[in-house]
C-alpha positions as CSV (number, residue, x, y, z in Angstrom):
1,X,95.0,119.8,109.5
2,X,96.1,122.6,111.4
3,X,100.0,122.8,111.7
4,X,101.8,121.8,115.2
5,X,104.3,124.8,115.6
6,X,106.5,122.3,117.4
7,X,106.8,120.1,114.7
8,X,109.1,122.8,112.8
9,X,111.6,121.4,115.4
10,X,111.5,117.8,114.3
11,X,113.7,118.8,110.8
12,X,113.6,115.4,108.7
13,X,115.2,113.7,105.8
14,X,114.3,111.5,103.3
15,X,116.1,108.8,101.1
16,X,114.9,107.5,97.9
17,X,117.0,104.8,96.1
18,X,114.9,104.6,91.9
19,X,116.3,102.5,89.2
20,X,114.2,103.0,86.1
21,X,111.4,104.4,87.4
22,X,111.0,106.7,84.7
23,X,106.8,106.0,84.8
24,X,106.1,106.4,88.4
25,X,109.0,108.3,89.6
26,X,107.0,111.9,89.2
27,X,104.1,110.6,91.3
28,X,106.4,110.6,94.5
29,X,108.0,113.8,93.5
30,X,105.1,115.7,93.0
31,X,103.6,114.3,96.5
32,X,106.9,115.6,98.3
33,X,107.4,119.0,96.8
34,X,103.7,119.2,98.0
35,X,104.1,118.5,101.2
36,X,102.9,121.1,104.3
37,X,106.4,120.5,105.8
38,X,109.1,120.4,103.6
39,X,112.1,118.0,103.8
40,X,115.5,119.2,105.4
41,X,117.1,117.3,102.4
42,X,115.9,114.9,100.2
43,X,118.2,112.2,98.6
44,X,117.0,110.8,95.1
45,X,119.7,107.6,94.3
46,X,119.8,106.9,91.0
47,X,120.8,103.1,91.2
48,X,122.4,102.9,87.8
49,X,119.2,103.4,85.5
50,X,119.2,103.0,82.1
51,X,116.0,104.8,81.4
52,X,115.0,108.2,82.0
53,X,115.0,108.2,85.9
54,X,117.8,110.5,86.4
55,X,116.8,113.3,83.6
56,X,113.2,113.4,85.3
57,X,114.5,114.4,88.8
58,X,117.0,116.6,87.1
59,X,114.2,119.2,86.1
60,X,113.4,119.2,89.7
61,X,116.4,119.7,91.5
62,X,117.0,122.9,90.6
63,X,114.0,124.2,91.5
64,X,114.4,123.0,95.2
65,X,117.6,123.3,97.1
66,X,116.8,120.6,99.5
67,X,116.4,118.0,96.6
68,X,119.3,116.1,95.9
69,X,119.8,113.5,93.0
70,X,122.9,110.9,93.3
71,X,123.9,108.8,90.5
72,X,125.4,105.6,90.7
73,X,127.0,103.6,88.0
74,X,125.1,101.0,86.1
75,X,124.7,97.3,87.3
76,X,122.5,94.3,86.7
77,X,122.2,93.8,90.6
78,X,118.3,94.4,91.2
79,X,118.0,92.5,94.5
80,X,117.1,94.2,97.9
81,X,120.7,94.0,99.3
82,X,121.7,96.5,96.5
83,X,118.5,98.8,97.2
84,X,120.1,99.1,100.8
85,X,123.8,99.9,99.4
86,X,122.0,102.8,97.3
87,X,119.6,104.4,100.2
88,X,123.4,104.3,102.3
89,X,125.0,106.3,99.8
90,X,122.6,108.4,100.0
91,X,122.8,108.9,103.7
92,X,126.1,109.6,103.5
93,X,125.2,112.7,102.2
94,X,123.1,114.0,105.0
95,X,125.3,112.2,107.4
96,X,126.6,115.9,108.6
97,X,122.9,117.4,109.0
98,X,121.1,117.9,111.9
99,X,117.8,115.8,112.0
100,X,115.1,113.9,114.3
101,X,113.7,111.8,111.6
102,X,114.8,110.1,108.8
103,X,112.8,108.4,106.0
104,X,112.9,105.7,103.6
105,X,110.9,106.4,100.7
106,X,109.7,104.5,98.0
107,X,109.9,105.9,94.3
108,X,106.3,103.8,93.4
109,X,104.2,105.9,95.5
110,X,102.2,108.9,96.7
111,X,100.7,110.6,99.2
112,X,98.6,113.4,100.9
113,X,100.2,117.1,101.2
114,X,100.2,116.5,105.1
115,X,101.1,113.2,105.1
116,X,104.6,114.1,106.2
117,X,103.4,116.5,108.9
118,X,101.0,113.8,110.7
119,X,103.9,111.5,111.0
120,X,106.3,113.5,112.4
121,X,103.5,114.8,114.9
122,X,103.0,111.2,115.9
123,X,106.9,111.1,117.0
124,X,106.1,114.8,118.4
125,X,103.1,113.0,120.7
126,X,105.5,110.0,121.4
127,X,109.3,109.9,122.8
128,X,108.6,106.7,122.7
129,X,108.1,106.1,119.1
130,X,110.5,104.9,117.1
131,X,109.1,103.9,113.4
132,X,106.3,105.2,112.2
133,X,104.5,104.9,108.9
134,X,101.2,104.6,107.4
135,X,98.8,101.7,105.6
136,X,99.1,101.4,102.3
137,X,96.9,100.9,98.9
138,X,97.2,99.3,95.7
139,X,94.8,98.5,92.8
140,X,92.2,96.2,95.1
141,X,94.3,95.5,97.8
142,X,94.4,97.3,101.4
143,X,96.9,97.0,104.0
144,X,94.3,97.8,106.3
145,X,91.9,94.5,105.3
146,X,93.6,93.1,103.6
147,X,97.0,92.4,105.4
148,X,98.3,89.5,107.9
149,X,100.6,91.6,109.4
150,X,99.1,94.5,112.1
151,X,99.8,97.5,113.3
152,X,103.2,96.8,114.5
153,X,104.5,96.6,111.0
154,X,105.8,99.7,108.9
155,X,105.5,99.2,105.4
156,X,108.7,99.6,103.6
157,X,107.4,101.9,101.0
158,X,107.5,104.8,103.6
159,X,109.3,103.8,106.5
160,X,110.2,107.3,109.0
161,X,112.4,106.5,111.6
162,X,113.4,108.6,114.8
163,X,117.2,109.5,114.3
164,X,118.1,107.4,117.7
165,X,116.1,104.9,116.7
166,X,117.8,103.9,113.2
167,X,121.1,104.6,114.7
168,X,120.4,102.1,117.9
169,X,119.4,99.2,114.9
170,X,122.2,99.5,112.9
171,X,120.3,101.0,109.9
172,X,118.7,98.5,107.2
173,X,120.8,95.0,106.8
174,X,121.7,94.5,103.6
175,X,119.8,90.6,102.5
176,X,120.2,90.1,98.8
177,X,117.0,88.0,99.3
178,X,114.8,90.8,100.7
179,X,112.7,91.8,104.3
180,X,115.0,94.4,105.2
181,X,112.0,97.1,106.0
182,X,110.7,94.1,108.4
183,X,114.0,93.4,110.0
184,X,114.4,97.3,110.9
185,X,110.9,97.3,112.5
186,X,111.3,94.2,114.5
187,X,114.8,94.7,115.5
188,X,113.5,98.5,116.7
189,X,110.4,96.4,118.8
190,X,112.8,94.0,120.0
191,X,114.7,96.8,121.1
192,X,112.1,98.4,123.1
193,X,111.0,101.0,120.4
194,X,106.7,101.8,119.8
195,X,106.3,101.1,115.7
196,X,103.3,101.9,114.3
197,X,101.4,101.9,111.0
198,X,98.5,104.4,111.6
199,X,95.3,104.1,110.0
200,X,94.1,107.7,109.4
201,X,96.5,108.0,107.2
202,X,97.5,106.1,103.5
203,X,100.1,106.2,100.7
204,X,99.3,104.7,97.3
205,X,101.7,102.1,96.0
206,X,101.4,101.8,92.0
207,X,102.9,98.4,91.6
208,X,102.1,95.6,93.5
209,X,104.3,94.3,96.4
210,X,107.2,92.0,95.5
211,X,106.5,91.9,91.4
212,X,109.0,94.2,90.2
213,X,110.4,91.8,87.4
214,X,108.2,89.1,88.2
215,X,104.4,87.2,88.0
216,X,102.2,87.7,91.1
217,X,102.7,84.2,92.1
218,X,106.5,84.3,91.6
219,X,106.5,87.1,94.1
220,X,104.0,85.0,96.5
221,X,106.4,81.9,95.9
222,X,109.3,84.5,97.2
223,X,107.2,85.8,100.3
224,X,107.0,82.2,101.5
225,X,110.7,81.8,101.3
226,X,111.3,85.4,103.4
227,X,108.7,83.7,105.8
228,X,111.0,81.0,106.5
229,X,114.3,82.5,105.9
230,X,112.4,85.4,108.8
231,X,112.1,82.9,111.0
232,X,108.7,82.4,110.9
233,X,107.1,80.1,113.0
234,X,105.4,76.9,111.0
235,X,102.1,77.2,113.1
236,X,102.0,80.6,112.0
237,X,102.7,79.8,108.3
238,X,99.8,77.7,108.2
239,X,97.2,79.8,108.7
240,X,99.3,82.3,106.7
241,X,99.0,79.7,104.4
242,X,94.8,79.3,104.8
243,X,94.5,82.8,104.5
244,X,96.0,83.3,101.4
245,X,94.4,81.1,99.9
246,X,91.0,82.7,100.8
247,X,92.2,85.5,98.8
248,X,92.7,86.1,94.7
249,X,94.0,84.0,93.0
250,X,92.3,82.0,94.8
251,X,94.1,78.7,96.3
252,X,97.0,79.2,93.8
253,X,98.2,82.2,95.8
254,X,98.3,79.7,99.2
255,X,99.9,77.0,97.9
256,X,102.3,79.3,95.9
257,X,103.1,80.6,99.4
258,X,103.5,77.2,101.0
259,X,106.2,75.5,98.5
260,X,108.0,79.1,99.0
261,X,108.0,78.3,103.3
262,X,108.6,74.5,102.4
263,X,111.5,75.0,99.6
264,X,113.2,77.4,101.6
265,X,112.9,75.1,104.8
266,X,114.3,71.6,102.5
267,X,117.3,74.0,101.2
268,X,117.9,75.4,104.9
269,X,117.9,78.6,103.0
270,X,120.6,81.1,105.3
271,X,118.8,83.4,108.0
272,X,120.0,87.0,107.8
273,X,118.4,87.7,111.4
274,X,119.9,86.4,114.8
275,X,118.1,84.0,116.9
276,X,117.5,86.6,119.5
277,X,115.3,88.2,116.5
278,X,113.7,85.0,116.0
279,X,112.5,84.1,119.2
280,X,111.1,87.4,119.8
281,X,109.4,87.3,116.3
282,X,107.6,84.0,117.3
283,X,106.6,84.8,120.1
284,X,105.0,87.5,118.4
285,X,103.5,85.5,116.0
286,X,101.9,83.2,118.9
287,X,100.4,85.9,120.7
288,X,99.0,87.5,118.2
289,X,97.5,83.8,116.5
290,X,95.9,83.6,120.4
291,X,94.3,86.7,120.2
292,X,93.1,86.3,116.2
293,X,91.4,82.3,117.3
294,X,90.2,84.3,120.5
295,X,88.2,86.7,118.0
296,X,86.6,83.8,115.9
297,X,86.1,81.7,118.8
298,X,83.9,84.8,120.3
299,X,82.4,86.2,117.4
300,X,84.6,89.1,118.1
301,X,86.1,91.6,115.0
302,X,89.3,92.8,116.5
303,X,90.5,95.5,114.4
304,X,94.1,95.4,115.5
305,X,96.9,92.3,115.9
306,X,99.0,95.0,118.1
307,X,100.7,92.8,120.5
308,X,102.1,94.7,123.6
309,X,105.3,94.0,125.2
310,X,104.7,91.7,128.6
């Protein structure tokens, strides 16, 4: 790809919060060092790991000085709301630099050499643009096929946001129970931002989504909890539902997925999100269920859910 000379004005910065991630945590480094466009800083948070994390970014560091690595003390806290508290220590320390775009990246993935200088020519192309990111891949699964979700979503393993943007949202909340990648791209949408998860483009994610500690179908139990707890609307859950199912392991998957919604509904499990967020977020969901039954009614592939602000 030939290099936009403007984007050398869109100076970025990237946060990555790793806790024992001693076996995949040189797959992301390697893919950023790489990387056509360099990093203004990059912020490696070493959430208290008791394995060789922090000793394997140390041999790095000193060979680039806009790598960074930040140890925090030890803790038995692995939820998501602690994974935000690391990636804000982190930006505290480029809170003082002078960027356009920053990013939250995983410590489980990889990526092309240019994958950095695409996305930051999308928010070059677009003023308008406020998260941007790319599909993802794991071992037989695509985002692309293979996900409920569209184009609207940014996958949390590399979220880029435009500097104004994160700033208007308030950053990532901090919800011990997880979905805080979905409640910064929302809330951006809801706030009149573009976010897009372009398809040219992919990043690799080595483990599967949600299973960090846990079966497959203890992290499918979990998603249908965040579904609820999300404000997902039950209409939506139910094809949701019939979907999942469809896909391996078969049926198990589905109804692991349904008691999740339906446990989380009898427990009245707390909403982190307001009801502002909710509405909008349903009324998502319906319009883009209208124009998924529209396609099967027709005989129609459509090859995006992108719903469009009315």
């Amino acid at each position: 790809m030939q290099k936009n000379p403007r984007i050398d004005q869109m100076p970025y910065v990237l946060i990555t919060p790793a806790r024992n991630e001693e076996k995949l945590i040189e797959k992301v480094i390697q893919s950023v060092i790489s990387q056509t466009v360099p990093p203004s800083k990059w912020v490696i948070v070493n959430d208290g790991s008791t394995d060789a994390t922090a000793s394997i970014v140390s041999r790095y560091v000193g060979k680039y000085e806009w790598m960074v690595l930040l140890n925090l003390s030890q803790h038995r806290d692995r939820s998501f709301a602690a994974k935000v508290h690391a990636f804000n220590a982190g930006l505290e320390r480029v809170k003082n630099l002078d960027y356009k775009v920053i990013g939250n990246l995983d410590s489980d993935v990889s990526f092309d050499s240019d994958y950095i200088e695409f996305l930051l020519g999308k928010f070059e192309e677009d003023a308008s643009l406020g998260v941007a990111g790319t599909i993802f891949r794991e071992e037989g699964y695509s985002s692309a096929t293979d996900s409920f979700e569209g184009q609207n979503h940014v996958a949390g393993g590399c979220q880029l946001f435009r500097s104004q943007c994160f700033e208007q949202i308030g950053g990532y909340v901090p919800n011990k129970a997880g979905g805080i990648d979905w409640i910064a791209v929302t809330t951006a949408r809801m706030m009149g931002w573009k976010t897009r998860s372009f398809r040219e483009k992919y990043f690799f994610h080595y483990r599967s989504l949600g299973t960090a500690e846990r079966s497959l179908l203890a992290s499918t139990f979990s998603y249908g909890e965040k579904d609820y707890y999300l404000g997902g609307h039950p209409l939506w859950e139910v094809f949701r539902v019939a979907y999942r199912a469809s896909k391996k392991p078969y049926l198990s998957g589905g109804i692991a997925l349904l008691l999740g919604y339906v446990s989380a509904f009898l427990r009245r499990m707390e909403r982190p999100v307001s009801k502002e967020l909710m509405r909008f977020h349903r009324k998502e969901q319906m319009m883009k269920l209208k124009k998924i039954l529209k396609s099967v009614l027709t005989f129609k592939r459509i090859d995006s859910f992108e719903v469009k602000p009315t």
